[in-house]
N, C-alpha and C positions, 0 to 999 in steps of 0.2 A: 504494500500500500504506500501511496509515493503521494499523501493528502498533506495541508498544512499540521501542526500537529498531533500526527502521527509517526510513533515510534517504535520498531521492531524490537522487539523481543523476545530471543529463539529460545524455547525448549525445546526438550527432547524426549521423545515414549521411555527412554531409559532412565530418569528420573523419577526418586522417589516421592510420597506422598508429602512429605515434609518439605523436601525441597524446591516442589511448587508453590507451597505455602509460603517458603520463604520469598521465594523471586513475587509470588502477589502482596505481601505485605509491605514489600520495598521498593516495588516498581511505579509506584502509584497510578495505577491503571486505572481509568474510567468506563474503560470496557475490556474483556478480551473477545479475542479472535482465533479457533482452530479450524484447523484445514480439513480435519475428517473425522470418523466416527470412532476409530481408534486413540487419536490424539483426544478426546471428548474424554472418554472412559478415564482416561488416564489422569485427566486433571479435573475432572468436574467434583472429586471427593476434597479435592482442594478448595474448588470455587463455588461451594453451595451458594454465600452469599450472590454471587454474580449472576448467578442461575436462578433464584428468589426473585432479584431485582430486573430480571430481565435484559441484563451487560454482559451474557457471555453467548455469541454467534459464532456458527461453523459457517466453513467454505460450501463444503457437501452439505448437500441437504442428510442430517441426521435425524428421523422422525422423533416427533415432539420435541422438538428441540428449538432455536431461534437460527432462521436462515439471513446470513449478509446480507442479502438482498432488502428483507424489510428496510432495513436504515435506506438505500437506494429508493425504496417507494415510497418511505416515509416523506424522505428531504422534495420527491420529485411530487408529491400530493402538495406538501406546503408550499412549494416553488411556483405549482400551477395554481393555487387557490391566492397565491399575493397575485400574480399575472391578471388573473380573472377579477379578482377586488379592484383594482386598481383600474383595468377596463370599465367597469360597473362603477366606478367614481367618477369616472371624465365621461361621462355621457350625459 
């Protein structure tokens, strides 16, 4: 991800539960981001809260889970609803 404000932070499936814990409590993340269903497994015992709060999305759709994309439909619903207000203002 190559966004303002966004910052990579690599794990790895061979890290233990602890040691996810440690890199979330230090990294001050406002969301995370995994790539698939196995990297999920691996860290979501870490990141209940994230997953509670609805801040942790996979790449791969992992059912019942949060897809990247929402954030992409969310910004592009609020993007078209200021467009569309702002037409509906100047008329």
């Amino acid at each position: 991800m190559t966004m303002p404000g966004v910052v990579h932070v690599p794990v790895f499936t061979s890290l233990k539960p602890s040691e996810y814990e440690f890199i979330q409590q230090n990294c001050g993340a406002k969301m995370v981001m995994v790539s698939n269903k196995k990297l999920f497994k691996c860290v979501s015992p870490a990141l209940e809260d994230y997953i509670k709060e609805g801040r942790l999305y996979t790449f791969d759709e992992v059912e019942g889970e949060r897809f990247w994309l929402e954030i992409v439909w969310r910004d592009l619903k609020d993007t078209l609803y200021r467009i569309l207000k702002t037409d509906k203002d100047e008329t």
